[in-house]
C-alpha positions, 0 to 999 in steps of 0.5 A, a space after each residue: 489555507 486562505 487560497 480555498 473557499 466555497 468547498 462542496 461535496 458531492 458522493 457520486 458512489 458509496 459502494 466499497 469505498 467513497 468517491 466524491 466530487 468535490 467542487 471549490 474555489 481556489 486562489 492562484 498565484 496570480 490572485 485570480 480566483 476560479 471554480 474547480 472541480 475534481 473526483 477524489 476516492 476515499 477508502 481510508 488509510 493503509 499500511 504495508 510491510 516488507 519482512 525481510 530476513 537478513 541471514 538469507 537475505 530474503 524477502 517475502 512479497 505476495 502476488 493477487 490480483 488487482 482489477 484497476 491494473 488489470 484494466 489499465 493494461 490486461 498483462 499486468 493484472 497479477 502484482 507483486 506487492 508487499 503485504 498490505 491492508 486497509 486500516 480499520 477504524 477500531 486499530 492503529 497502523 501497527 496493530 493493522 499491519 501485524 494482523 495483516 502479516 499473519 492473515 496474507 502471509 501466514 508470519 506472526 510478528 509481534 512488532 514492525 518498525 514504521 519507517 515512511 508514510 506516503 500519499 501514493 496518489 494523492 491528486 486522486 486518493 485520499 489514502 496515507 500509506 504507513 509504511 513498516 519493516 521487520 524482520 522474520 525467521 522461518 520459526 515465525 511462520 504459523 500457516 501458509 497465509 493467503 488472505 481471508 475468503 471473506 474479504 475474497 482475498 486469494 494472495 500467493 505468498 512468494 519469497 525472493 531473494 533480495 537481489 532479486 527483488 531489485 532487479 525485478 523493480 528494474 525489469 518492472 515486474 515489481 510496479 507496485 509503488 509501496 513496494 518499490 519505496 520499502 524495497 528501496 528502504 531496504 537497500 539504501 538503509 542496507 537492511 540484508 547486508 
């Protein structure tokens, strides 16, 4: 990109994850240079899963607790999500999103099939999303999941019924942006038909 120049990065915290100003100079389309400045948070990449099972037409999701919901309007604080997490250095998508499903929903999975990848705020967030799917069976469970203590997860494992989990986007008791786009995955794909 020629239309940027001048970049300078300014960490304004480090705490669980990195927010920077960053200052530049950018080329409009009118040729006009200008000095702009925004606050970008980088936490990493993360991955998320809808497991779904087709014979019962079920899907599993989780509710927690989320604080920057919660600040932004008190009565939807709790979400319902897919099972999510944050990519570590040392694993790739895949690997993340299989231990992830085990730890938050206690289902062990051995393959997940990555079907988007999204930037879910990308005018704030440096975050990819790699997005997966995969089927499961009740034999797949292998504890009631809820997260780690340590990483002070407290994550209730819910399982919808597909239809319902559709209507619950429209009803927007399902606001989480993720589950909206594997729910609709699901549906357009006709992944429980």
């Amino acid at each position: 990109m020629n239309n940027i120049k001048n970049i300078k990065h300014t960490t304004l915290s480090k705490e669980w994850a990195t927010l920077h100003r960053i200052d530049y100079d950018y080329q409009f389309k009118t040729g006009e240079w200008r000095h702009v400045s925004r606050e970008c948070y980088n936490r990493g990449n993360g991955t998320a899963i809808l497991l779904y099972n087709p014979p019962k037409k079920t899907v599993i999701l989780t509710r927690q607790f989320r604080m920057p919901i919660y600040e932004n309007n008190k009565s939807e604080g709790m979400s319902i999500e897919a099972c999510a997490g944050a990519i570590d250095s040392k694993d790739n998508a895949l690997e993340t999103i299989i231990r992830e499903t085990e730890e938050e929903v206690g289902y062990k999975i051995s393959t997940a099939k990555q079907v988007l990848t999204a930037y879910t705020s990308p005018g704030a967030l440096t975050e990819k999303m790699y997005l997966f799917v995969a089927e499961y069976t009740d034999e797949m469970k292998v504890h009631d999941g809820g997260g780690l203590e340590g990483e002070n997860e407290d994550i209730e494992v819910l399982e919808f019924q597909f239809s319902d989990a559709i209507t619950m986007i429209k009803n927007e008791q399902i606001i989480d942006a993720k589950t909206i786009m594997l729910l609709q995955y699901a549906q357009i794909n006709k992944l429980l038909e």
